[in-house]
C-alpha positions in Angstrom: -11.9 14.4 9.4 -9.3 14.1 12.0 -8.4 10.5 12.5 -8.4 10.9 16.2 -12.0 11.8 16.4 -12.6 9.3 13.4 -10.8 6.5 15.6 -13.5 7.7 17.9 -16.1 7.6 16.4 -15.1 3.5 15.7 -14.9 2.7 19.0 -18.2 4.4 20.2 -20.1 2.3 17.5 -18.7 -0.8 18.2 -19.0 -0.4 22.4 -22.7 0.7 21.8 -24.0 -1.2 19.0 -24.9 -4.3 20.6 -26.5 -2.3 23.9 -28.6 -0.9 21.2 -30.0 -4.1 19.8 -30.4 -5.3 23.5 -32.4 -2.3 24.1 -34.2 -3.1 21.0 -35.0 -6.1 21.7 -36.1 -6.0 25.1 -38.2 -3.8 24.1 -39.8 -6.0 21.1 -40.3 -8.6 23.9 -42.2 -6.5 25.9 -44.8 -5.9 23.5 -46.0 -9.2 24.4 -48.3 -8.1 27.8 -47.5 -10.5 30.8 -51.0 -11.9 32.1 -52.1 -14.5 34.2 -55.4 -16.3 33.8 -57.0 -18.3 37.0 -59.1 -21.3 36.3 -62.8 -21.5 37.4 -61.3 -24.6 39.6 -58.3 -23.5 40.5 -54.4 -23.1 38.4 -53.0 -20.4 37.0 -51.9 -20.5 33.6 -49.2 -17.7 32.3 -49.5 -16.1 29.4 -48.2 -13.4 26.8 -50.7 -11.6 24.7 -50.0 -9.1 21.8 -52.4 -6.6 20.7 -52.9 -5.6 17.1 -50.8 -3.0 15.8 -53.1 0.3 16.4 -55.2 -1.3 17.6 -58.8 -0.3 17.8 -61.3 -1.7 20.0 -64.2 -1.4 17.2 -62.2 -3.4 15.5 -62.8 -7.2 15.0 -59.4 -9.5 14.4 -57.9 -12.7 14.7 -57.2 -14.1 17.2 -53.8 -16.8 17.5 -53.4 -18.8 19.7 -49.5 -20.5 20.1 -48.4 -23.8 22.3 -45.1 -24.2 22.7 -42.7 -27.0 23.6 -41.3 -28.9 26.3 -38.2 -26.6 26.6 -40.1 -23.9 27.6 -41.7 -25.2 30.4 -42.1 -23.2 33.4 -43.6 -20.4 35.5 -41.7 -17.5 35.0 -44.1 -15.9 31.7 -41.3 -15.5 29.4 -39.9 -18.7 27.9 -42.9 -19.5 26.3 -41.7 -16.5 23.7 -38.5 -18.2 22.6 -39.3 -19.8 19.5 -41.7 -18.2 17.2 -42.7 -14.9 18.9 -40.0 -12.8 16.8 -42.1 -13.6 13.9 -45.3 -11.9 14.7 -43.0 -8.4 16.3 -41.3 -8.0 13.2 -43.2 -4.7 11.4 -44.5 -5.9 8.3 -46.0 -8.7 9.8 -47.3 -6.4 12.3 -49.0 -4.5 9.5 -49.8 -7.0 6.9 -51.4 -9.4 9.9 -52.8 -7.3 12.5 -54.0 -9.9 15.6 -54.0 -10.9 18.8 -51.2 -13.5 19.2 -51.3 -15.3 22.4 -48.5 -17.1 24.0 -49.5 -19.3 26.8 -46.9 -21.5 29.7 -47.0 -25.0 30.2 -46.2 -25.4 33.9 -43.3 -27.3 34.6 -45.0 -30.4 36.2 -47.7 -30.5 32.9 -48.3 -31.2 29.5 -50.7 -29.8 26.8 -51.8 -33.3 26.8 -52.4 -36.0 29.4 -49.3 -38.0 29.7 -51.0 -41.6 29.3 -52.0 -40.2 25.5 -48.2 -39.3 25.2 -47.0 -43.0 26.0 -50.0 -44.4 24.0 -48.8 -42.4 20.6 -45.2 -43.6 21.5 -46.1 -46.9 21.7 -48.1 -47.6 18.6 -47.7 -44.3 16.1 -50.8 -46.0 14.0 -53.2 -45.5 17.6 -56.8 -45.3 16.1 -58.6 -45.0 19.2 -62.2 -42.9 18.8 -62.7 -41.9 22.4 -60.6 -38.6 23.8 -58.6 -39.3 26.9 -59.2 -36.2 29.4 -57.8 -33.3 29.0 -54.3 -32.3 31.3 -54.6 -30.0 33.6 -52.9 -27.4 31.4 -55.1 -27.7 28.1 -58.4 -27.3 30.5 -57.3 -23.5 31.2 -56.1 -22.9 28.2 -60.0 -23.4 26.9 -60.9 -21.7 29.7 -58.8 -18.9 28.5 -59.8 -19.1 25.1 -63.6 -19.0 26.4 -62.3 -15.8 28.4 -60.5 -13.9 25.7 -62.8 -14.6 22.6 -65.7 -12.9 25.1 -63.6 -10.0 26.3 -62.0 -9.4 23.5 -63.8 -8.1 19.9 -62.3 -11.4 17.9 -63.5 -12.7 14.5 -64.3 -16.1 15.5 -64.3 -17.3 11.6 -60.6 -16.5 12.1 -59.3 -18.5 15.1 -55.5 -20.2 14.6 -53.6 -22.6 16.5 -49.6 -23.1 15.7 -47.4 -25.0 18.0 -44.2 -26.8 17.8 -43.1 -30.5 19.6 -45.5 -30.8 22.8 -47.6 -28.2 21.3 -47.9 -30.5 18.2 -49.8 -33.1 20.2 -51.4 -29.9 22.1 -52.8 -29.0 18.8 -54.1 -32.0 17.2 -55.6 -32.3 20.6 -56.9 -29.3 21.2 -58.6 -29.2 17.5 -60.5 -32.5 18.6 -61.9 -30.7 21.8 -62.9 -27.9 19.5 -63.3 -28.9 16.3 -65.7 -26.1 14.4 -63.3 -23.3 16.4 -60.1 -23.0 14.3 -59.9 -21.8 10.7 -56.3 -23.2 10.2 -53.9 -24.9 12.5 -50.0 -25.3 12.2 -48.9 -28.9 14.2 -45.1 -28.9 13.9 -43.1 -31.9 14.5 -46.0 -33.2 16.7 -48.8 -36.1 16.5 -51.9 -37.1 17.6 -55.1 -39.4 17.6 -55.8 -40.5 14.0 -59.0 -41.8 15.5 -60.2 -38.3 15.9 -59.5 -36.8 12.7 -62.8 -37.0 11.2 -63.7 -34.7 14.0 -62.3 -31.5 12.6 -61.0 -32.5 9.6 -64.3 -30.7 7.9 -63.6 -27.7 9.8 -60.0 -27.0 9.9 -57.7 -26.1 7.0 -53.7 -27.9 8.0 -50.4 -27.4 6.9 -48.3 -30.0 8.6 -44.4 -29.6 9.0 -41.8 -32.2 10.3 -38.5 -33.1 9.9 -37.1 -36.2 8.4 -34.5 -37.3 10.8 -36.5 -36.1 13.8 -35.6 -38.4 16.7 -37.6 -37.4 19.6 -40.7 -36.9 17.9 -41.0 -39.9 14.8 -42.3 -38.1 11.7 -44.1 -41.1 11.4 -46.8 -39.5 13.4 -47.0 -36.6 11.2 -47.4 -39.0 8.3 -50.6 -40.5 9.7 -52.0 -37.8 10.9 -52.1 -36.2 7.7 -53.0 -39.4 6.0 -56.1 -40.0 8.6 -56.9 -36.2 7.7 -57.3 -36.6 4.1 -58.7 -40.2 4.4 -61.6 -37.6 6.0 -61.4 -35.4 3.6 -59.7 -32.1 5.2 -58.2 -29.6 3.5 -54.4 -30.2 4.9 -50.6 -29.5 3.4 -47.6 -31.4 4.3 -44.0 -30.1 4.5 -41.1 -33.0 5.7 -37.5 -31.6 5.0 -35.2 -33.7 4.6 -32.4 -34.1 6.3 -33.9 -32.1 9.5 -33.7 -33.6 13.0 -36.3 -32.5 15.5 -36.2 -28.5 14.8 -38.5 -28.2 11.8 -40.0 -25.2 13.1 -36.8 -22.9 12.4 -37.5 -24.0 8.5 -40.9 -23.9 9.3 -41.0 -20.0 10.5 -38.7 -19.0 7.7 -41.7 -20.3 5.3 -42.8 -17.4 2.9 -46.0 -18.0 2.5 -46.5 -19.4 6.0 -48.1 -16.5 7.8 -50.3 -15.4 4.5 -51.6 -18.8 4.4 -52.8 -18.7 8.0 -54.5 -15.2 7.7 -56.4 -15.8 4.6 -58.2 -18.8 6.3 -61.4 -18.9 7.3 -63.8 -21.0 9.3 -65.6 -23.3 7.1 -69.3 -24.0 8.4 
């Protein structure tokens, strides 16, 4: 081959390789359908939904359902799909785990859960209190939504999942006590939440816990008694700390082999 044209050829690859991948990856993104979902009192809640790979309308499936974390606060429908999204685009988990995966935004004035509930769980990590505080703003649509989209849509409802990382954590537990013969499995990561409330879905809802060690903005203390309280009602719940980890444990957490398996092969317990 002439080495001019080989020489070419070089710099071709390297000036177009990374549009490629851009391309690519925009494009991965976009399978995520931007929707907005107005609440029966008012609010609109953003949110990302992916349909099953060939998907077929006769066709029941799961349905997940993902809250994310303070970072990704916001309005503008997209950073909601930062951590966690690439996981469910990538195409053997697209064909070994077809579902609707649903990616909602916390505005940036909210919280999956009401603030006061927050400071409470800061204040005393062993908070055993048996009634709920309300519901945010935020976690009222996103039932609402959930009412919506397990109507419209054909879903299994014995396979309903709820994964989240950080605020989503405390969305989750939260969420699970609001509805707790809905979810087959649920994935709280480096969050925490009302041991007081366990025994409400423990029955129900098959865990797997993660946290990091070292966390500092979310103490993995609260994981610890929330998986504790769980058992102590005898759920069906795994626990994964890593050691050493600050607050990202759902980088580990995602790369988990059997993570995505586990969640699929649950189902609602009656």
């Amino acid at each position: 081959m002439d080495r001019t044209f080989y020489h070419l050829l070089i710099i071709l690859f390297i000036v177009l390789f990374p549009v490629t991948v851009g391309v690519a990856s925009e494009r991965s993104s976009d399978d995520f359908l931007k929707k907005e979902f107005e609440g029966k009192n008012g609010g609109i809640l953003p949110y990302r939904i992916l349909y099953p790979e060939n998907y077929n309308p006769d066709q029941q499936y799961p349905l997940l359902l993902f809250l994310h974390g303070a970072g990704e606060k916001g309005n503008d429908n997209k950073k909601q799909l930062i951590h966690g999204s690439s996981m469910f685009l990538e195409p053997e988990n697209r064909n070994n785990f077809p579902a609707f995966v649903v990616f909602p935004q916390c505005p940036e004035d909210g919280w999956w859960i009401d603030l006061s509930q927050r400071q409470a769980l800061d204040d005393d990590p062993d908070l055993q209190e048996s009634v709920q505080f309300p519901a945010s703003n935020p976690m009222k649509l996103v039932l609402e939504l959930l009412d919506q989209l397990t109507s419209d849509l054909n879903v299994d409802n014995n396979r309903l999942y709820v994964m989240c990382l950080s605020m989503g954590g405390y969305g989750t537990f939260d969420l699970l006590s609001r509805r707790p013969e809905w979810f087959a499995a649920a994935v709280p990561i480096c969050g925490g939440g009302n041991t007081g409330l366990a025994e409400r879905y423990a029955p129900h809802t098959s865990l797997w816990v993660f946290h990091g060690e070292e966390d500092n903005v979310v103490p993995a203390e609260l994981s610890r008694n929330m998986v504790k309280a769980i058992e102590e009602a005898g759920g069906d719940i795994k626990y994964t700390e890593y050691k050493g980890v600050g607050h990202n444990s759902w980088d580990p957490a995602f790369a988990e082999e059997d993570l995505l398996p586990w969640i699929f092969d649950q189902k609602r317990k009656k």
